[in-house]
C-alpha positions in Angstrom: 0.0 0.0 0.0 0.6 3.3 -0.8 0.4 6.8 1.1 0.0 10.0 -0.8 -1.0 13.6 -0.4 -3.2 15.3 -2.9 -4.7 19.0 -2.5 -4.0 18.1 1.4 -6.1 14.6 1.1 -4.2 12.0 2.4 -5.3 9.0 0.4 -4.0 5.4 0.6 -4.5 2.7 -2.5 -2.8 -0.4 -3.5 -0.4 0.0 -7.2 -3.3 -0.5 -9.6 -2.4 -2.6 -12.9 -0.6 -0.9 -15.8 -4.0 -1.5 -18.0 -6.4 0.3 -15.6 -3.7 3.3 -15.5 -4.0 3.6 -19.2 -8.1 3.3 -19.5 -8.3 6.1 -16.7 -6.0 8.7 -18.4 -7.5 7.7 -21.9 -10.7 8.8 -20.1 -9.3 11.9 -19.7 -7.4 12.9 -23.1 -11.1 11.5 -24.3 -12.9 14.6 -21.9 -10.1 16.7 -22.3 -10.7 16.3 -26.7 -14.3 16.2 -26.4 -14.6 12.7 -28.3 -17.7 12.3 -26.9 -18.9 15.2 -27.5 -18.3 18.9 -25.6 -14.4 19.4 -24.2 -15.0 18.7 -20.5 -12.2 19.8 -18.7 -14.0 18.8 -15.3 -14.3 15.3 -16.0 -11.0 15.2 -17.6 -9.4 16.8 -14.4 -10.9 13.8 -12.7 -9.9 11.5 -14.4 -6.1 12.0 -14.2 -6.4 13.3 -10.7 -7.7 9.3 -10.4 -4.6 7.9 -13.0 -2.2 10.5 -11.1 -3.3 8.9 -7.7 -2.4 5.3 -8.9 1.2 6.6 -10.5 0.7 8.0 -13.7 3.5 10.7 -14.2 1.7 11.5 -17.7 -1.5 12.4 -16.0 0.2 14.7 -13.3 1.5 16.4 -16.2 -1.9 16.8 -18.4 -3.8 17.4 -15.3 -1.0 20.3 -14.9 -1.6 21.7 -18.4 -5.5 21.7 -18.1 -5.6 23.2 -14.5 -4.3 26.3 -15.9 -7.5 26.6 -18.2 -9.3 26.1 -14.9 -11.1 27.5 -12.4 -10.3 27.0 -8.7 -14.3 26.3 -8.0 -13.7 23.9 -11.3 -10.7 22.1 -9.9 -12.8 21.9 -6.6 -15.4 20.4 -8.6 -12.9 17.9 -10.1 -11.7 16.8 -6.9 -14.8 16.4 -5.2 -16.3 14.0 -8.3 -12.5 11.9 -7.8 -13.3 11.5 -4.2 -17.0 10.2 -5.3 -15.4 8.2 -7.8 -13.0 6.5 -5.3 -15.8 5.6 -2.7 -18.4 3.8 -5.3 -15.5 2.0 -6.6 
């Protein structure tokens, strides 16, 4: 098990397999492009926040580049639907 600190959240998970990694930032570029229709930067910030959390360096680093086309209430946004992500599933 790992211990980390996001946005002052202490949150501890087990090293998740290389192929859920991948499917949860592909979730985000997917937001982040609008491939399913509108850009959502929201739902993309989520979903790296959740791919950064389980050791993606590449979704630090989009989540990064998209925070700075954010809002702080949007980011807050973000980070609240990660955390109700993280306790359905």
């Amino acid at each position: 098990m790992t211990v980390l600190q996001f946005d002052g959240v202490i949150h501890r998970h087990v090293k998740q397999n290389a192929c859920e990694v991948k499917s949860l930032v592909q979730r985000g570029l997917d937001a982040a492009s609008g491939k399913s229709g509108a850009c959502d930067l929201i739902e993309a910030h989520k979903w790296f926040n959740l791919a950064a959390m389980r050791g993606s360096t590449q979704a630090v680093r989009y989540r990064r580049e998209i925070s700075q086309e954010m809002s702080h209430m949007e980011i807050a946004e973000a980070q609240r639907a990660a955390r109700d992500w993280l306790s359905v599933h």
